[in-house]
C-alpha positions in Angstrom: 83.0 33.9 58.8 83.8 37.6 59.1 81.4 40.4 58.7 84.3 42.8 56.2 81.6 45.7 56.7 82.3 45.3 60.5 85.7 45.1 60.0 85.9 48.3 57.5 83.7 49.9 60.7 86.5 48.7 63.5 89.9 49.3 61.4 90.8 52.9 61.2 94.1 52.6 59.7 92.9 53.1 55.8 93.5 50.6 53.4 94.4 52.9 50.7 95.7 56.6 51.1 97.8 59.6 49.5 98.8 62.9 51.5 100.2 65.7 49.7 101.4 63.6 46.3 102.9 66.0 43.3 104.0 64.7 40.4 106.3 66.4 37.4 106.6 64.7 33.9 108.6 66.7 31.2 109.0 69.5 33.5 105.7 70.2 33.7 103.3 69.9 37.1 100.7 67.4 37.0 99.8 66.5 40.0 99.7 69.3 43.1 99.0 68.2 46.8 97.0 66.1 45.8 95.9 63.6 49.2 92.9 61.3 49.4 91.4 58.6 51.3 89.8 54.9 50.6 88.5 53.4 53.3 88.0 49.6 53.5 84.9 48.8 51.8 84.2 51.4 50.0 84.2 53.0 46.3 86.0 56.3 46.0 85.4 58.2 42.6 87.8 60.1 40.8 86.1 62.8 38.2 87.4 65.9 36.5 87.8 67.3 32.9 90.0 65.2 30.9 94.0 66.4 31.7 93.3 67.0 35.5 95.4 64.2 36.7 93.2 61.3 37.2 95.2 58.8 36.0 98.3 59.9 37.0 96.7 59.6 40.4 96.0 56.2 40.1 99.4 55.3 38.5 100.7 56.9 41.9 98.2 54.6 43.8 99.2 51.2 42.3 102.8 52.2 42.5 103.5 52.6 38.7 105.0 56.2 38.9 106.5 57.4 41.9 106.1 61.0 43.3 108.3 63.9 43.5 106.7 64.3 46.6 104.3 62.9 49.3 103.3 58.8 50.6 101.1 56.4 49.2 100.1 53.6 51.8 98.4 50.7 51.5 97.3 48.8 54.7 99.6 51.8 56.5 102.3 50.8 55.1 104.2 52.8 52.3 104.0 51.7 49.0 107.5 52.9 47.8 108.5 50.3 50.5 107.1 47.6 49.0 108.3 44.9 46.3 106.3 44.4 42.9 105.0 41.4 44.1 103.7 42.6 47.4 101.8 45.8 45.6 100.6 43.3 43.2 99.0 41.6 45.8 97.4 44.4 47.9 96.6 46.4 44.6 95.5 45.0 41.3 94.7 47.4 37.9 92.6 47.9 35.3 94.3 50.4 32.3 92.0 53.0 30.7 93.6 51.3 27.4 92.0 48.3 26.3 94.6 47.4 23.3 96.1 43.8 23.9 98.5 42.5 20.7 99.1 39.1 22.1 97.5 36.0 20.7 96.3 35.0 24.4 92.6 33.9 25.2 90.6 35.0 27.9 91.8 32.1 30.0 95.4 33.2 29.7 94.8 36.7 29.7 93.1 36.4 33.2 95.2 34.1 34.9 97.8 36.3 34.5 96.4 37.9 37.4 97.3 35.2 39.6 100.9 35.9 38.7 101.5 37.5 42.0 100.3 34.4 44.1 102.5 32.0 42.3 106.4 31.2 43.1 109.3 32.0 40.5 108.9 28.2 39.1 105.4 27.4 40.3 102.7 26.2 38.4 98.9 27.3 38.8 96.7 24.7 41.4 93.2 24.3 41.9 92.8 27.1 43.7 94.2 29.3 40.9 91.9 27.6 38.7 89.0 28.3 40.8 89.9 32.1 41.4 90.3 32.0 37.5 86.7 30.7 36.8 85.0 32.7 39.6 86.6 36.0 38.0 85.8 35.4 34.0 82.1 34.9 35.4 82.1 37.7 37.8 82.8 40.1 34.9 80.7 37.9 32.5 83.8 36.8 29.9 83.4 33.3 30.6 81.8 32.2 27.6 84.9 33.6 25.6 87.3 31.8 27.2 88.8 30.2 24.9 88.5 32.8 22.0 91.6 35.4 22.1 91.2 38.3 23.6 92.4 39.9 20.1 88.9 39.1 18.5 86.9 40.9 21.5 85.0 44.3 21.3 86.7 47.0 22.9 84.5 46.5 25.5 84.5 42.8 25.9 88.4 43.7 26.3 87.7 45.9 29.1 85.9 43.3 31.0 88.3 40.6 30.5 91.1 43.2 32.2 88.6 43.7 34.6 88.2 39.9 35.1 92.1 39.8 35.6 92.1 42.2 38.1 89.2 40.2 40.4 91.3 36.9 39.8 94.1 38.4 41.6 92.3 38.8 44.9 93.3 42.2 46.0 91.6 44.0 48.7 92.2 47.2 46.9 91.1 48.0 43.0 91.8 50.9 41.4 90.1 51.1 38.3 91.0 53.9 35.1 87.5 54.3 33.6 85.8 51.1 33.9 83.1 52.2 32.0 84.7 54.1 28.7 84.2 50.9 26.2 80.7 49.8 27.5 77.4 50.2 26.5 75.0 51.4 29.5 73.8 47.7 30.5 77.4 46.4 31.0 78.6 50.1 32.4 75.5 49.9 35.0 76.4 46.1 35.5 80.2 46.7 35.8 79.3 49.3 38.5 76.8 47.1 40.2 79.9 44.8 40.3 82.2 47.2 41.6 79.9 48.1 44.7 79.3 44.0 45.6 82.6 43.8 45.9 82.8 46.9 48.7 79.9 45.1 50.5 81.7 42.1 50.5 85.0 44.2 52.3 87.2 45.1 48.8 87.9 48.6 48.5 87.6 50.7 44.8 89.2 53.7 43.7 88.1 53.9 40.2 88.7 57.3 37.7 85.0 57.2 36.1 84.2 60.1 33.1 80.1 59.9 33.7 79.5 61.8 36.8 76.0 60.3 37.0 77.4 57.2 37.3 80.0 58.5 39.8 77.2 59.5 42.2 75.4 56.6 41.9 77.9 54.1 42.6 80.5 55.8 44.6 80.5 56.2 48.7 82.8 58.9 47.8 83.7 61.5 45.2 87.2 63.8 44.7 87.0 66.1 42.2 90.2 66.6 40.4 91.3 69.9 38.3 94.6 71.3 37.1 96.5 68.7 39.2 94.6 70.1 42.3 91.8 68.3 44.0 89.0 70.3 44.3 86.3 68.9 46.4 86.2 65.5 48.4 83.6 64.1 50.0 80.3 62.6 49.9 78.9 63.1 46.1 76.1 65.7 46.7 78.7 67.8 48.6 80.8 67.5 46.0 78.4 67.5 42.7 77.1 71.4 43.1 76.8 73.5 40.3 79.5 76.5 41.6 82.0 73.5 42.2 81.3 72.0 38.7 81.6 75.2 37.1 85.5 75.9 38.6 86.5 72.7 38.1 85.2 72.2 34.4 84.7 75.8 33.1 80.6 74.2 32.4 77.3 75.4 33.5 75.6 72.9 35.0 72.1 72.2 36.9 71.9 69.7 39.7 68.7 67.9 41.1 68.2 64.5 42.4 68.4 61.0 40.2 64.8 59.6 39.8 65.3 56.6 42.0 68.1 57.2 43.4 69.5 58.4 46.3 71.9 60.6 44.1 72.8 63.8 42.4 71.4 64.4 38.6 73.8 66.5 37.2 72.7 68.4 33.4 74.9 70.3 31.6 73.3 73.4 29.9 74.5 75.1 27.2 76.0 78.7 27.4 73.6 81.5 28.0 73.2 84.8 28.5 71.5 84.7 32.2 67.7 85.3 32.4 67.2 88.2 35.2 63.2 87.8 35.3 60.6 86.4 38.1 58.7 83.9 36.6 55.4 81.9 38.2 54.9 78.1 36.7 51.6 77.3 36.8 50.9 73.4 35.8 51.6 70.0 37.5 53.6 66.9 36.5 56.9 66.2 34.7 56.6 68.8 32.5 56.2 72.0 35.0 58.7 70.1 37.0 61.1 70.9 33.7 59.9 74.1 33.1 60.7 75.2 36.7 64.4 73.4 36.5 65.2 74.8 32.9 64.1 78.5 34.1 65.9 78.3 37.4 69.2 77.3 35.5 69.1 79.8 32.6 69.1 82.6 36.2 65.4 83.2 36.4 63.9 83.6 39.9 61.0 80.6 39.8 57.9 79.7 41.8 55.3 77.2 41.4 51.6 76.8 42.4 49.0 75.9 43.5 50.5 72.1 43.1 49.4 69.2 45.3 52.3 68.4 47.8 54.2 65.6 46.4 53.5 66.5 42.7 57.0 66.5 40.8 56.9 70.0 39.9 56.4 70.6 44.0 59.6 68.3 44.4 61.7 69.5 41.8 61.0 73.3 43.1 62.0 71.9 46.3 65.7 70.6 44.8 66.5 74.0 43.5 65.0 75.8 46.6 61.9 77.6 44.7 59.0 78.4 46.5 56.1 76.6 45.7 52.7 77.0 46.8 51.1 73.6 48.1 48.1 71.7 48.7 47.4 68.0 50.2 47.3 65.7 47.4 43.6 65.2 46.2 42.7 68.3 48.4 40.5 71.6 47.2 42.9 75.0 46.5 42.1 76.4 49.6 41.5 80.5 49.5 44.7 81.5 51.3 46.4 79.1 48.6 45.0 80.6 45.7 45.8 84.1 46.5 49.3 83.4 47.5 49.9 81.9 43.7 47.8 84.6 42.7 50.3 87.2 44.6 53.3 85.6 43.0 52.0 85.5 39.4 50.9 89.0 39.7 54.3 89.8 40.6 56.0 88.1 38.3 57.1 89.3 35.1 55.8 86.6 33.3 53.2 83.3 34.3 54.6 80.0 32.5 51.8 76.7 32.0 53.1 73.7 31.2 51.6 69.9 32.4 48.0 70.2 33.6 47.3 73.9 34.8 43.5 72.9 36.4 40.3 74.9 36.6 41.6 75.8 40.7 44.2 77.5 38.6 42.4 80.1 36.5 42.3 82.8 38.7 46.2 82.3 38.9 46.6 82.3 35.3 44.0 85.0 34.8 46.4 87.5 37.3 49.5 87.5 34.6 50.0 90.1 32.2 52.5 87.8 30.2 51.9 84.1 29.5 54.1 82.0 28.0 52.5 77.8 27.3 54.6 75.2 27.0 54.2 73.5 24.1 51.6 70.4 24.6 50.3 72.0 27.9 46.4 71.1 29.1 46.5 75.2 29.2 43.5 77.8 28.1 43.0 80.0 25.1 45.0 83.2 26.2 44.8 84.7 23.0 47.4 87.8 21.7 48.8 87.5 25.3 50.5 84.2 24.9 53.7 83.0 23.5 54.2 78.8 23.0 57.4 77.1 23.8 58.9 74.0 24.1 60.6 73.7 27.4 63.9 74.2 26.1 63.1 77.7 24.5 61.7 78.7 27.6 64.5 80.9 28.8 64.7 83.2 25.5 60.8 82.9 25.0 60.7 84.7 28.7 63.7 87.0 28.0 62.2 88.3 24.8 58.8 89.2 26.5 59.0 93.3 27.7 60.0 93.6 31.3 56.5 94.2 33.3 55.8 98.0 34.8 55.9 98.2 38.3 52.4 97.6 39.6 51.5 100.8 40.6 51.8 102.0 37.1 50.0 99.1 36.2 46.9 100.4 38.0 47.3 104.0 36.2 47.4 102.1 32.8 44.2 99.7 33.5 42.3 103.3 35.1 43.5 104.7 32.1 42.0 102.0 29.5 39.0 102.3 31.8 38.6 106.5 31.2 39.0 105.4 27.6 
């Protein structure tokens, strides 16, 4: 038996590629340039604002719609070289639309995709039988075989197409939002699918909407916009905020999925930007927010003192704050405390949010503004403290007065002092 992923590693003729496809419908430009690659084995992700050309990419790719300009090739062959029948059994399909008038049943519906294997008057064998079966319970349909596919969900539909596709044992898929019908279970599961099959040597090029998703699943990412591609690559080269913000006109903050090996990608609402230096002072998930939804609203944030590790340390870390560390379950050393004390000082105003800690009170004591999260193990700060829930954070620190420079600080406190 054959190892495909040593195979994918000793073939370097791609199984799937486009260079430089453009594509006119109605006279008007859809698709500009546009080249990619899918290696063997792997699952390539096409995402982009609805109308950048994703699916006309992947009607290019399965040989559909043929270019003005440019060569698909499948197995380094060209596509536009090939009969019907031998794209159809390279490259099987799954349409984004899941509408199917027919009186079929499942059965019937998905051993239409062993059409390709089967001669002008030949009839389905064993082995068409067994594809058949293996696919319905791959994408979990078999226990509606024999309803029609007419009574389904829109999402049971989607997996029965997807079914069809497996039972015509391509090496390539190319996939038109997999996911759009299903709930999160079968979404996560029909992506789970879809990356078994690479391991097992099938390659996927699949346009997916949830970008999430996209960078959880997918070896590979090509961001698509106004026909154009705008990024390729490796999803956290691809998934970054300036990029995001070209391609879909959106501000966006990016960290890292909790358990994942992957991009998190938020999109914010529109804001005026927050020009002020805030310190965060408070450990856990919710300083961790605090610090994310400051940093994206423009706000130049740092942490401390938080034990290394802690996830407002780690989320500081993602969006390259400083923050001022400590070995977990270690004191707050003196050089520590006066470098958070430094930055609060400095800053124009000293967010708490999670647990803020005794070892914190001279940190917190050293801001002239203070503004609590709402439901934060914070002290009683009196006149000098606004509460916010970390949403409201960035107006709650944009409405505070900008801090005086520190000397003038001094002149005010020697001032109060004459007084």
């Amino acid at each position: 038996m054959t190892d495909p992923q040593a195979d994918r590693r000793g073939d370097s003729v791609p199984i799937l590629s486009a260079e430089d496809i453009s594509v006119s419908l109605g006279g008007t430009e859809i698709l500009s340039d546009v080249s990619l690659t899918a290696e063997r084995g792997s699952v390539v992700g096409l995402v982009g604002p609805n109308g950048a050309g994703k699916t006309t990419t992947l009607r290019t790719l399965r040989a559909t719609l043929s270019p003005d300009s440019g060569t698909v090739r499948v197995a380094g062959d060209p596509i536009e070289g090939l009969s019907s029948k031998q794209v159809s059994r390279r490259v099987a399909s799954t349409p984004q639309a899941t509408t199917l008038s027919f009186e079929f049943t499942v059965r019937q519906t998905v051993e239409m995709g062993r059409t390709p294997h089967l001669g002008r008057f030949e009839r389905a064998d064993g082995d068409d039988e067994d594809a058949v079966a293996a696919a319905m319970e791959r994408a979990d349909v078999a226990r509606f075989a024999d309803r029609p596919v007419t009574s389904l969900s829109g999402g049971e539909r989607q997996r029965v197409l997807l079914a069809r596709a497996l039972a015509q044992e391509t090496p390539v898929l190319v996939l038109d939002e997999p996911t759009s019908s299903l709930d999160i279970n079968h979404a996560v599961n029909t992506l789970e699918l879809v990356a078994g099959l690479a391991r097992e040597g099938k390659t996927a090029v699949a346009a997916i909407h949830d970008l999430n998703l996209a960078a959880r699943y997918c070896d590979e990412l090509v961001l698509l916009a106004d026909g154009e591609v705008r990024a390729a690559g490796e999803p956290r080269a691809v998934l970054q905020s300036p990029t995001l913000k070209g391609a879909f006109d959106a501000e966006t903050l990016v960290t890292d999925q909790p358990g994942a090996d992957a991009p998190l990608v938020t999109a914010l609402p529109d804001r005026e930007p927050v020009d002020r230096t805030v310190h965060v002072v408070g450990t856990g998930r919710q300083a961790a927010a605090a610090v994310a939804r400051l940093t994206a609203a423009g706000a130049t944030a740092s942490v401390g003192v938080v034990p290394a590790g802690d996830a407002a340390a780690e989320r500081a870390r993602e969006l390259d704050c400083e923050a001022v560390t400590v070995p977990p379950f270690a004191a707050v050393d003196d050089g520590s405390r006066q470098r958070a004390t430094d930055l609060a000082r400095a800053a124009d105003a000293v967010v708490l949010a999670g647990d803020v800690g005794d070892a914190n009170q001279p940190v917190v004591a050293a801001a002239d503004r203070v503004v609590a999260v709402d439901g934060a193990d914070a002290p009683a700060l009196g006149s000098r403290t606004t509460v916010a829930t970390v949403d409201a954070l960035p107006e709650a620190v944009a409405g505070l007065p900008v801090s005086p420079p520190e000397t003038d600080r001094r002149v005010e406190s020697r001032e109060q002092q004459d007084r």
